[in-house]
N, C-alpha and C positions, 0 to 999 in steps of 0.2 A: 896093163889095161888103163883106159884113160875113160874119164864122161864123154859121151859127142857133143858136138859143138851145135847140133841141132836139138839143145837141153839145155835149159838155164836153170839154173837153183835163187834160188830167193830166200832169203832169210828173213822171217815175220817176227813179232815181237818171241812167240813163245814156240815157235817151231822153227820149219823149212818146207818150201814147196820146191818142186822142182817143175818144171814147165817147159812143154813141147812146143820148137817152133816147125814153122811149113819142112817138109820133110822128111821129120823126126820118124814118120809111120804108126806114132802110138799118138791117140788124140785121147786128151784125158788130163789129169793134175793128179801128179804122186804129193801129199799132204803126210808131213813126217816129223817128227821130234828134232830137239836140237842133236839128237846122235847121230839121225839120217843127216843132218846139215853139216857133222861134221866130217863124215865118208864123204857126200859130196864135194865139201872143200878141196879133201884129201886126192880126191878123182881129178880134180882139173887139170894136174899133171900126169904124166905117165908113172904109173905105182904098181903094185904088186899086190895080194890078197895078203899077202902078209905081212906086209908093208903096213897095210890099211889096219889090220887088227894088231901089231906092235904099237901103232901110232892111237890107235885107242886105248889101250891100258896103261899109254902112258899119259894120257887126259883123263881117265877116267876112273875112281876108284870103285870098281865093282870085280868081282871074282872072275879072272882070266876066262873061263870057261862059259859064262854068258856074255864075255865080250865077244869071244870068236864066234858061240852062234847067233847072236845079234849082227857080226858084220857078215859073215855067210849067206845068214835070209836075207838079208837087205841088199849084196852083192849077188843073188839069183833072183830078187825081184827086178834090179836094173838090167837084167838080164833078158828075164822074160820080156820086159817093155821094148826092148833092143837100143837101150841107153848107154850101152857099153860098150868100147873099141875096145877089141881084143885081138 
């Protein structure tokens, strides 16, 4: 799975927006912590769901089990938006 290319992530001082350009089909601003910013980093290549939440618990020191379902819900909100090439 990769982000599409009709989605830009931006990185603000204390977060990450993500932003739809012409195209995208979802008209709107996803407004998200630096965790979301950091799945999104992680997306702009071609990655794997589990890729994505390996690569968070190894940034992040919180208990494995709300790392995966923090990258889960946020991997089927970009989902539902249709943010995701899969």
């Amino acid at each position: 799975m990769k982000l599409k290319k009709a989605f830009i992530p931006h990185e603000t001082g204390d977060g990450s927006l993500l932003i739809p350009a012409g195209g995208a089909g979802f008209s709107g601003l996803v407004k998200g912590n630096k965790t979301l910013g950091a799945i999104l980093e992680l997306l702009k290549e071609e990655t794997t769901e589990d890729a994505v939440i390996s690569a968070m618990k190894n940034r992040f020191d919180a208990p494995a089990d709300v790392i995966e379902r923090d990258v889960k819900k946020a991997l089927a909100e970009l989902r539902k938006i249709g943010a995701l090439d899969e």
